[in-house]
N, CA, C and O atoms as a Tinker XYZ file with bonds, in Angstrom:
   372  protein
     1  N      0.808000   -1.199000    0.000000    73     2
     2  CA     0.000000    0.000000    0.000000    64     1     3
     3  C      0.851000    1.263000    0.000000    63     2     4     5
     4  O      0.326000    2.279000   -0.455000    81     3
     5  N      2.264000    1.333000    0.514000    73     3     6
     6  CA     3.214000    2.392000    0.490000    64     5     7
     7  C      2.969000    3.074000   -0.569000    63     6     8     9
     8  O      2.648000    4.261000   -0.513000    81     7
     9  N      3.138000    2.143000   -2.120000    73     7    10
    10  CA     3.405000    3.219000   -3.161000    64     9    11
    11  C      2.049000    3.430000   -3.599000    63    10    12    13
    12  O      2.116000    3.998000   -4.690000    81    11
    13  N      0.362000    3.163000   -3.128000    73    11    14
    14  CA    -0.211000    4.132000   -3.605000    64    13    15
    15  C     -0.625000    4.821000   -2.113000    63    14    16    17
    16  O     -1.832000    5.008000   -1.961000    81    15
    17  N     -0.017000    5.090000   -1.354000    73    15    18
    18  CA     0.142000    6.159000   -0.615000    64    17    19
    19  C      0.659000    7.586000   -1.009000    63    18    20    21
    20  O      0.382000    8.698000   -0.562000    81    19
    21  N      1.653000    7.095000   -2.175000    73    19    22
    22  CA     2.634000    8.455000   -2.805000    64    21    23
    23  C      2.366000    8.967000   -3.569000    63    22    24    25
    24  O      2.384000   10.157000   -3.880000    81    23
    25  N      1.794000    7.286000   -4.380000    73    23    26
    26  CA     1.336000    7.568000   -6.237000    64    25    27
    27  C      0.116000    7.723000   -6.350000    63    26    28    29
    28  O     -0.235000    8.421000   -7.301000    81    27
    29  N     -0.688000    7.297000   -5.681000    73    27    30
    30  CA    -2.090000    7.433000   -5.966000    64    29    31
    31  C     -2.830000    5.635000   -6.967000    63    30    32    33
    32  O     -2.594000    4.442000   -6.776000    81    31
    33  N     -3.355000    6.070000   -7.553000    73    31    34
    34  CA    -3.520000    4.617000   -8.256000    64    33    35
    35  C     -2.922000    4.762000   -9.835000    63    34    36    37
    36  O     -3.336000    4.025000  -10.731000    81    35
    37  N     -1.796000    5.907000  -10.085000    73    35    38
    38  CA    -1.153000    5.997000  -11.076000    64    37    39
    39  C     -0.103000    5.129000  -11.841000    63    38    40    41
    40  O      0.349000    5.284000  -12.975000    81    39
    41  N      0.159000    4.165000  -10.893000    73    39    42
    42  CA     1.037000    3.179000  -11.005000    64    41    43
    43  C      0.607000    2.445000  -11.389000    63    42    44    45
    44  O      1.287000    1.932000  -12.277000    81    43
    45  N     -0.639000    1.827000  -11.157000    73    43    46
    46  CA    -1.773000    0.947000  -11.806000    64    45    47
    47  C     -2.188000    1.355000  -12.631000    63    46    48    49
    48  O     -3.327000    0.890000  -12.685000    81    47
    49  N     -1.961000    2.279000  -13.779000    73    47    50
    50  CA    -2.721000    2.860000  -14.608000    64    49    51
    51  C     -3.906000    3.610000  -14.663000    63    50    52    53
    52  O     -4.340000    4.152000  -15.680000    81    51
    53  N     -4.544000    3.636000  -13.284000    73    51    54
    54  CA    -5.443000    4.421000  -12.744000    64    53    55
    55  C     -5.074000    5.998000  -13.182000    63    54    56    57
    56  O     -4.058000    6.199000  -13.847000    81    55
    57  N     -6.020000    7.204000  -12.747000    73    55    58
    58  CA    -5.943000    8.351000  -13.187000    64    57    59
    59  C     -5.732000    9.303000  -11.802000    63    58    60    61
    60  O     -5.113000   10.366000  -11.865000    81    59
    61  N     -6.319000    8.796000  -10.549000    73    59    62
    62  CA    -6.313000    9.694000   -9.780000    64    61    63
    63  C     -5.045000    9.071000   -8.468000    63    62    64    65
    64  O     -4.608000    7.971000   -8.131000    81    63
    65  N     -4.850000   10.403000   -8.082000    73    63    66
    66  CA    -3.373000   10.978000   -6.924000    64    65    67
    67  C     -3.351000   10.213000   -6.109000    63    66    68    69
    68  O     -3.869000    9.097000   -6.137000    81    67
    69  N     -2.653000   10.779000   -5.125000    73    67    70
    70  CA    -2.248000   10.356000   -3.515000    64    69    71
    71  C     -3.177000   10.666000   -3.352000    63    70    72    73
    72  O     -3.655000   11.581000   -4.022000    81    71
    73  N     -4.185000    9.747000   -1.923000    73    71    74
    74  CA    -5.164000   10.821000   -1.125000    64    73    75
    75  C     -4.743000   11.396000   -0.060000    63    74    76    77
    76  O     -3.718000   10.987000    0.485000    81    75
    77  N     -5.334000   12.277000    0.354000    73    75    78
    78  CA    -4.551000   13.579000    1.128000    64    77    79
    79  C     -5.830000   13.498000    2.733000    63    78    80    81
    80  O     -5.456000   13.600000    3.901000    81    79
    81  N     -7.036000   13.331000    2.354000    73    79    82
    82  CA    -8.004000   13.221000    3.432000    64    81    83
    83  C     -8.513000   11.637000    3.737000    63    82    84    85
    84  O     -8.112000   10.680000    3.073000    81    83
    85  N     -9.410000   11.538000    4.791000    73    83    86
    86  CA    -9.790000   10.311000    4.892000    64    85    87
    87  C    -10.957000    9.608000    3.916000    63    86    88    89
    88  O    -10.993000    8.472000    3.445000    81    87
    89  N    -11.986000   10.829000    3.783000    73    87    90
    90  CA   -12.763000   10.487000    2.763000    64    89    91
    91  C    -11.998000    9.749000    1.353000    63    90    92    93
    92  O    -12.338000    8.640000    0.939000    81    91
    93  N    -10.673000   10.776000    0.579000    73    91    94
    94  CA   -10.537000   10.266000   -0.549000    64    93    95
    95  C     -9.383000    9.023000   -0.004000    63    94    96    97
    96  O     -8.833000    8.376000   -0.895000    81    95
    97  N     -9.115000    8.782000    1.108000    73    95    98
    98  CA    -8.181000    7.097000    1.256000    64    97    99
    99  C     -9.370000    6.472000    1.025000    63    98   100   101
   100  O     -9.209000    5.838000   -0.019000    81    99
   101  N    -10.754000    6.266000    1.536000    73    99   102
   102  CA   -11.690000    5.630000    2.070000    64   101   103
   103  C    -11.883000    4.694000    0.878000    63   102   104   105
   104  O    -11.762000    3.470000    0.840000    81   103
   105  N    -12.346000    5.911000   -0.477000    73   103   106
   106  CA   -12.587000    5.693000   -2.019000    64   105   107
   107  C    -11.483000    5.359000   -3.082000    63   106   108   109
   108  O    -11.639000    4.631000   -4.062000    81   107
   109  N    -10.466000    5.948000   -2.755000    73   107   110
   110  CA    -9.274000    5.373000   -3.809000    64   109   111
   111  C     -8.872000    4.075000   -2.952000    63   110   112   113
   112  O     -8.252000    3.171000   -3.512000    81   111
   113  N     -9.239000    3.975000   -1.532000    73   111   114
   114  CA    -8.927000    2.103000   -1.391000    64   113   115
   115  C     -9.493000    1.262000   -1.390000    63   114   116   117
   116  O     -9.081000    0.108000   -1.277000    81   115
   117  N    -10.973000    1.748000   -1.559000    73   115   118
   118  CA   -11.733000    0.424000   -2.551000    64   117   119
   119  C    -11.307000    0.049000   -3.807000    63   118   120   121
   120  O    -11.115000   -1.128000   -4.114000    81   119
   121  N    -11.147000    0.989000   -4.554000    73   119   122
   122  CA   -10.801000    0.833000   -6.230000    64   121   123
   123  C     -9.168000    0.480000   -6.289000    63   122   124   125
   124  O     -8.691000    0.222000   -7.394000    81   123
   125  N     -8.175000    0.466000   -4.925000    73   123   126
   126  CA    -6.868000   -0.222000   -5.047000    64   125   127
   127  C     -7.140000   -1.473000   -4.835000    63   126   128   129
   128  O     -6.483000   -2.314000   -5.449000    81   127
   129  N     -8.286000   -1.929000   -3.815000    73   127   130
   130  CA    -8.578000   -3.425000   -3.741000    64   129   131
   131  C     -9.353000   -3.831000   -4.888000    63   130   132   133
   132  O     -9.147000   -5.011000   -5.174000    81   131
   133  N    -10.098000   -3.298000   -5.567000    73   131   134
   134  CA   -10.987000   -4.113000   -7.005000    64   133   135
   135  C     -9.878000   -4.214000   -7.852000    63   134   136   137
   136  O     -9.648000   -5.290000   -8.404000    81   135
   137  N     -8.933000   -2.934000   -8.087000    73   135   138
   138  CA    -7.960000   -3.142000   -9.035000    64   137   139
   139  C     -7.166000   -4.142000   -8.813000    63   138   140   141
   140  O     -6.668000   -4.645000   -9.820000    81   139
   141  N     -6.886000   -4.597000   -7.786000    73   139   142
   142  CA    -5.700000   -5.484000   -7.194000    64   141   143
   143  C     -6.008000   -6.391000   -7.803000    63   142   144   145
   144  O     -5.426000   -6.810000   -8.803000    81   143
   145  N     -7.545000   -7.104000   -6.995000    73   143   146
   146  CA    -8.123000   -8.155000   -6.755000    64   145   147
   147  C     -8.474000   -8.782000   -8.777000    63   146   148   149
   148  O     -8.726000   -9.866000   -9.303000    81   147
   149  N     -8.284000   -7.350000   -9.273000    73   147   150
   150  CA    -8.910000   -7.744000  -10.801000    64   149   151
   151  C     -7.362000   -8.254000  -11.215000    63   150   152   153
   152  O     -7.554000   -9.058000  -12.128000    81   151
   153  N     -6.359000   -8.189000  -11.042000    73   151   154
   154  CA    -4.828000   -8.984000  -11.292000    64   153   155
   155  C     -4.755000   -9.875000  -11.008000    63   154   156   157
   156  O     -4.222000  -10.687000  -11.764000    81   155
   157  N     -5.231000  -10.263000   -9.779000    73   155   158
   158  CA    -4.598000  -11.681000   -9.466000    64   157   159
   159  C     -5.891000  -12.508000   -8.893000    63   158   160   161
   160  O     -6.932000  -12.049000   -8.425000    81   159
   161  N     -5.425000  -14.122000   -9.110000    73   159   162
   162  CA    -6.440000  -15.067000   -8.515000    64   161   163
   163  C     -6.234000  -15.068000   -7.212000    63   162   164   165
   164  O     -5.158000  -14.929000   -6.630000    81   163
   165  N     -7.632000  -15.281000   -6.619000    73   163   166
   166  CA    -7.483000  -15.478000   -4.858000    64   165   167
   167  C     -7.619000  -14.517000   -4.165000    63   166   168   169
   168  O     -7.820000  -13.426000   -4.698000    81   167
   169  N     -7.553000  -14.637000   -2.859000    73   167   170
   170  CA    -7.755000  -13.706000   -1.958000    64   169   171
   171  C     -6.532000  -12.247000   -2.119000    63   170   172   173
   172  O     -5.337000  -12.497000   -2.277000    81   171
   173  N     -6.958000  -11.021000   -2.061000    73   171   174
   174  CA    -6.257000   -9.761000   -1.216000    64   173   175
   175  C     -6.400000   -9.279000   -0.356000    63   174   176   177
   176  O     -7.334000   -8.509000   -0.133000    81   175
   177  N     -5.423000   -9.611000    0.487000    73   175   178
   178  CA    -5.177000   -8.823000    1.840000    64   177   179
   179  C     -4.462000   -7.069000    1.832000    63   178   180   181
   180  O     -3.588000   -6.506000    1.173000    81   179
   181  N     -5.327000   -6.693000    2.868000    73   179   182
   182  CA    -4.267000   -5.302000    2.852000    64   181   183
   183  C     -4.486000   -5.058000    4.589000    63   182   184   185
   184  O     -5.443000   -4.462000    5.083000    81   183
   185  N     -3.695000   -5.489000    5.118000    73   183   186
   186  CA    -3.727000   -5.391000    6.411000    64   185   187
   187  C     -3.177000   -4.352000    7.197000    63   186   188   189
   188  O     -3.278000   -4.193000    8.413000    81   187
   189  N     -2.565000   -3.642000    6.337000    73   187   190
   190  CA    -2.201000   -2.128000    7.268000    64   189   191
   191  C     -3.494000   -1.217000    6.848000    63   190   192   193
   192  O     -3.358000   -0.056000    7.232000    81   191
   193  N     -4.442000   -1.413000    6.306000    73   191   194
   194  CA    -5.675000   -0.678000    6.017000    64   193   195
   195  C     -6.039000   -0.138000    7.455000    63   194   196   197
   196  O     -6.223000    1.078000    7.426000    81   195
   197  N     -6.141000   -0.508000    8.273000    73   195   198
   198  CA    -6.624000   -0.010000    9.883000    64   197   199
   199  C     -5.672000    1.222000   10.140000    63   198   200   201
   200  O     -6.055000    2.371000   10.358000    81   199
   201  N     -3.817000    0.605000   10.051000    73   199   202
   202  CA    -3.212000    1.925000   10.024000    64   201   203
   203  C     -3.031000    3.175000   10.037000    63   202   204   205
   204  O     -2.687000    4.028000   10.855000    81   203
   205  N     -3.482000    3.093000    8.433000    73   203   206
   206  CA    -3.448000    4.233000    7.605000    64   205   207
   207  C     -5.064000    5.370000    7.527000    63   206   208   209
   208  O     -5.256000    6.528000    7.157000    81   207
   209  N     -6.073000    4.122000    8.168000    73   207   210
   210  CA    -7.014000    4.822000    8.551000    64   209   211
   211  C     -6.721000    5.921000    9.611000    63   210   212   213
   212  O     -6.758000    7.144000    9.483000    81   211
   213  N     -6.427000    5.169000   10.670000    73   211   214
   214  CA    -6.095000    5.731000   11.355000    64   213   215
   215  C     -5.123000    7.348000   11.395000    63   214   216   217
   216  O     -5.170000    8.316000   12.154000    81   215
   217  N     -4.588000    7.138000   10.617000    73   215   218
   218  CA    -3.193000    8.199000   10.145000    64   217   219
   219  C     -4.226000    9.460000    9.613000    63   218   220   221
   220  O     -4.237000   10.641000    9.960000    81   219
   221  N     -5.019000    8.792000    8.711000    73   219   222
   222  CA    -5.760000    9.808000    7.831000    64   221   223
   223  C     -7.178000   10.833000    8.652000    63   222   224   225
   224  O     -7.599000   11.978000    8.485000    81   223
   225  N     -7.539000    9.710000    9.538000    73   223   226
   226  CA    -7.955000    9.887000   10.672000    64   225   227
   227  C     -7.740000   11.013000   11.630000    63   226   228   229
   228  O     -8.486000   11.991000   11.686000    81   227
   229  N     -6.561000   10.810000   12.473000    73   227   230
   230  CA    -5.657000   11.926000   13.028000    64   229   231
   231  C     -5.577000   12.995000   12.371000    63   230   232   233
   232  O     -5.696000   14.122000   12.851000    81   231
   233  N     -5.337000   12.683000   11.039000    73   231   234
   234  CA    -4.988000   14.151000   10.057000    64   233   235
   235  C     -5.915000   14.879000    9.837000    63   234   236   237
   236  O     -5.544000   15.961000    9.384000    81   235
   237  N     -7.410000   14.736000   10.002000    73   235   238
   238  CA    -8.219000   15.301000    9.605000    64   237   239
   239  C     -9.161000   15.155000   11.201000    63   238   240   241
   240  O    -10.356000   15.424000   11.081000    81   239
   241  N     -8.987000   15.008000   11.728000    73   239   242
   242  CA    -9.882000   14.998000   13.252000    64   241   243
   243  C     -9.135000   15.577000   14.357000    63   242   244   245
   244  O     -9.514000   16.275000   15.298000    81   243
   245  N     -7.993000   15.135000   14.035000    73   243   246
   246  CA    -7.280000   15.520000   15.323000    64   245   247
   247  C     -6.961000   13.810000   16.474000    63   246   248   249
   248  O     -7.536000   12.745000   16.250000    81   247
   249  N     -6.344000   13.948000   17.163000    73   247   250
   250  CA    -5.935000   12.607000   18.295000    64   249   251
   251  C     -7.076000   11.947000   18.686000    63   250   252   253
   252  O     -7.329000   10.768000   18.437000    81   251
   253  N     -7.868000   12.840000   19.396000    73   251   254
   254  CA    -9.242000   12.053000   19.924000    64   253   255
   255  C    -10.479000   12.073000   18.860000    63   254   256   257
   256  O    -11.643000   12.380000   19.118000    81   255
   257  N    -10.034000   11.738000   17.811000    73   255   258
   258  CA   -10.912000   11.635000   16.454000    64   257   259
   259  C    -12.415000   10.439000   17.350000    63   258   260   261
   260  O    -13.586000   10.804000   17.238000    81   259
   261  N    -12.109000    9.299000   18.030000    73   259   262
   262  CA   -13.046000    8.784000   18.079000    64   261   263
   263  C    -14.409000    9.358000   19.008000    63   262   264   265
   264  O    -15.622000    9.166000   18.918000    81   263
   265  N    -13.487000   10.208000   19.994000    73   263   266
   266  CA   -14.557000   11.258000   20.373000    64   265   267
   267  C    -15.527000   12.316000   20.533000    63   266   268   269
   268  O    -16.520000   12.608000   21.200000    81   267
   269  N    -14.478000   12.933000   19.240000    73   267   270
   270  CA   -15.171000   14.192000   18.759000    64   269   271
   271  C    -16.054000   14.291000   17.191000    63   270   272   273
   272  O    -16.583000   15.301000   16.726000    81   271
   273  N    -16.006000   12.828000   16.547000    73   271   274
   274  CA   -16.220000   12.694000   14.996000    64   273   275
   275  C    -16.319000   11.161000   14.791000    63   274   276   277
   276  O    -15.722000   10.394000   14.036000    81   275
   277  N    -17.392000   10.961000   15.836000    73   275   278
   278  CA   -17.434000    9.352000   15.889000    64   277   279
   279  C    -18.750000    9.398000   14.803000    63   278   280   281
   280  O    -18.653000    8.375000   14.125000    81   279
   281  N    -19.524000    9.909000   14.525000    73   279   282
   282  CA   -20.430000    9.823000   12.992000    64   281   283
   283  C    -19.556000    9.473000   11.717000    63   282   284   285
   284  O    -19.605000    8.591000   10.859000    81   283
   285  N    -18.618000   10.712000   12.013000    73   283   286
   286  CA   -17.935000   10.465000   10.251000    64   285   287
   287  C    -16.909000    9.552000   10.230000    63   286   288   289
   288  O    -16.260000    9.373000    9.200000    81   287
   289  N    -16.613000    8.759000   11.578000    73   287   290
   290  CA   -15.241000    7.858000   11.480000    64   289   291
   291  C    -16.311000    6.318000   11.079000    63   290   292   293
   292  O    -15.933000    5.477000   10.263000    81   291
   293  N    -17.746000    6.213000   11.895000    73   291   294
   294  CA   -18.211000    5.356000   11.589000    64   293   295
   295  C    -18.556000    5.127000   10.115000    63   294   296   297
   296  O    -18.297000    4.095000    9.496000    81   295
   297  N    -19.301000    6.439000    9.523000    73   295   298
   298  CA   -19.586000    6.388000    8.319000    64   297   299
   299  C    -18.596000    6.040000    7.151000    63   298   300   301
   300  O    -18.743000    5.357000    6.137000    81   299
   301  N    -17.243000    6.951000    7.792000    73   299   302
   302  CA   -16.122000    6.093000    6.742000    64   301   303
   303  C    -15.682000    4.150000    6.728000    63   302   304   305
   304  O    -15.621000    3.194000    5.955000    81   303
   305  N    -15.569000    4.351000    7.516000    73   303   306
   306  CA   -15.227000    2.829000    7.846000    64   305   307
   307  C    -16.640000    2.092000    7.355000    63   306   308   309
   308  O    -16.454000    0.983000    6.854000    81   307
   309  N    -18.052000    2.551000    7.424000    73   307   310
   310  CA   -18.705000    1.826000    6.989000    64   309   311
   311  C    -18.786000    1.196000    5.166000    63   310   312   313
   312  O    -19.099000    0.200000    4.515000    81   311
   313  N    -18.158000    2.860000    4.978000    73   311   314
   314  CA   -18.239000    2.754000    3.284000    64   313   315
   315  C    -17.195000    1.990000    2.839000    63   314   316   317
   316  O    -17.411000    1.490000    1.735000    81   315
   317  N    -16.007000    1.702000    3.390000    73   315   318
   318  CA   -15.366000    0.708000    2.584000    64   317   319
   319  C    -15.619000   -0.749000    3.125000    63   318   320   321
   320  O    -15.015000   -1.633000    2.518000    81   319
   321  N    -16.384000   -1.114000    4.127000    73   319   322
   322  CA   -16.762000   -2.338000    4.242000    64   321   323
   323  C    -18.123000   -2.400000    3.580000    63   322   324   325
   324  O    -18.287000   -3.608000    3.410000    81   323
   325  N    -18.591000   -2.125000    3.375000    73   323   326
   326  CA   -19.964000   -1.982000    2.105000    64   325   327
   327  C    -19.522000   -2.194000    1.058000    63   326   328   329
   328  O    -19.916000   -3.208000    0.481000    81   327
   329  N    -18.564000   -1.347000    0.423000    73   327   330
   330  CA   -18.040000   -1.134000   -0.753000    64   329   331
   331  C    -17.056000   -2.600000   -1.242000    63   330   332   333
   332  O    -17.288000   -3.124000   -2.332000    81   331
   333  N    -16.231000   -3.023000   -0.537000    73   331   334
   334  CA   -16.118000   -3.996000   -0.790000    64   333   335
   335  C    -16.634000   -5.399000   -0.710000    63   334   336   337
   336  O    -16.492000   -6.324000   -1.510000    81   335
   337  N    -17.161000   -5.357000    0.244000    73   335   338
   338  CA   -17.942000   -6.509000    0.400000    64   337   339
   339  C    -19.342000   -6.981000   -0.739000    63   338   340   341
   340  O    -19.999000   -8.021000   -0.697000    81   339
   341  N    -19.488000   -5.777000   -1.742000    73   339   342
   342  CA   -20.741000   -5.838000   -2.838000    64   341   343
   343  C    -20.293000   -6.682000   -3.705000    63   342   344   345
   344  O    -19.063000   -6.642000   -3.676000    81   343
   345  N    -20.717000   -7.511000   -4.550000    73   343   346
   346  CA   -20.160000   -8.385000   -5.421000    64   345   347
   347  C    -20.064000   -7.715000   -7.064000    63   346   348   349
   348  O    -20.972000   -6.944000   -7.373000    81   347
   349  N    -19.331000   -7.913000   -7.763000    73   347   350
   350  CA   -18.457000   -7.377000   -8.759000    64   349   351
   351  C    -18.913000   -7.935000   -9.695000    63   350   352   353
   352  O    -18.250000   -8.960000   -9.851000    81   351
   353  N    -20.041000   -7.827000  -10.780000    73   351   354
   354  CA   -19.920000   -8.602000  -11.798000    64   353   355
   355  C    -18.023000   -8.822000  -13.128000    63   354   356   357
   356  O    -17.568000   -9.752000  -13.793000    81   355
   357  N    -17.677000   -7.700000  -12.912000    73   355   358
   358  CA   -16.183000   -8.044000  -13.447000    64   357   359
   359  C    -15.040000   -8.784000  -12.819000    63   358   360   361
   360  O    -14.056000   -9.229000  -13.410000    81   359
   361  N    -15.361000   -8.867000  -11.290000    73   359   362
   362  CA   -14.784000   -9.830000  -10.373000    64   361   363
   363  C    -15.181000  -11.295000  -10.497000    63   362   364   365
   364  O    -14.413000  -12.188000  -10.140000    81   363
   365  N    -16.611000  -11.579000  -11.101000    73   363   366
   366  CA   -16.833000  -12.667000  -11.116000    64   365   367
   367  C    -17.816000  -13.076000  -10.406000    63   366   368   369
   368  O    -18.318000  -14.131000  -10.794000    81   367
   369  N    -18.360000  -12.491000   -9.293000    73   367   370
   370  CA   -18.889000  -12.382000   -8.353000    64   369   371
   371  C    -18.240000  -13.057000   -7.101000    63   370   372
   372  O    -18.788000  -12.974000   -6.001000    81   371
C-alpha cells in the first residue's frame, strides 16, 4: 500500500493521486482493492488498512478523532466495508 500512498492509483494505470483526506483514502482504497483483486487469482489482503485509517484519521480529526467525529469515522469505515464486500460482476462475483 506504500506506493499508492505516494502515487495514488497511477502506477496501476489508474488516473487519480495520492489521497490527502480520509474520505478520498476511504474511495481510492476500494478501487486499489478491485484493481488489485482484478490482477490476481485469490484472496487480497491489505492489512495495514486499519493503520493508515487511522493516520488519515488523526490528520483530519485531530488525536481524539473517536470522540469528537465518531459519525464520520463510523460512516467512513462503513463505506469501505460496504463497498467492498458488494459483489463485482467483473470480479466474477
Amino acid at each position: 500500500m506504500y506506493p499508492f500512498l505516494l502515487d495514488g492509483m497511477t502506477k496501476l494505470g489508474g488516473e487519480s493521486k495520492a489521497p490527502r483526506h480520509l474520505s478520498s483514502f476511504c474511495g481510492s482504497f476500494v478501487n486499489l482493492v478491485f484493481a488489485l483483486s482484478a490482477q490476481f487469482a485469490g484472496a487480497v489482503a491489505t492489512v495495514e488498512f486499519l493503520t493508515y485509517f487511522d493516520r488519515f484519521a488523526r490528520r483530519d480529526f485531530g488525536d481524539n478523532y473517536l470522540v469528537t467525529h465518531t459519525d464520520e469515522i463510523n460512516a467512513s469505515f462503513q463505506q469501505v466495508v460496504y463497498s467492498i464486500n458488494q459483489p463485482a460482476a467483473a470480479r466474477g462475483y
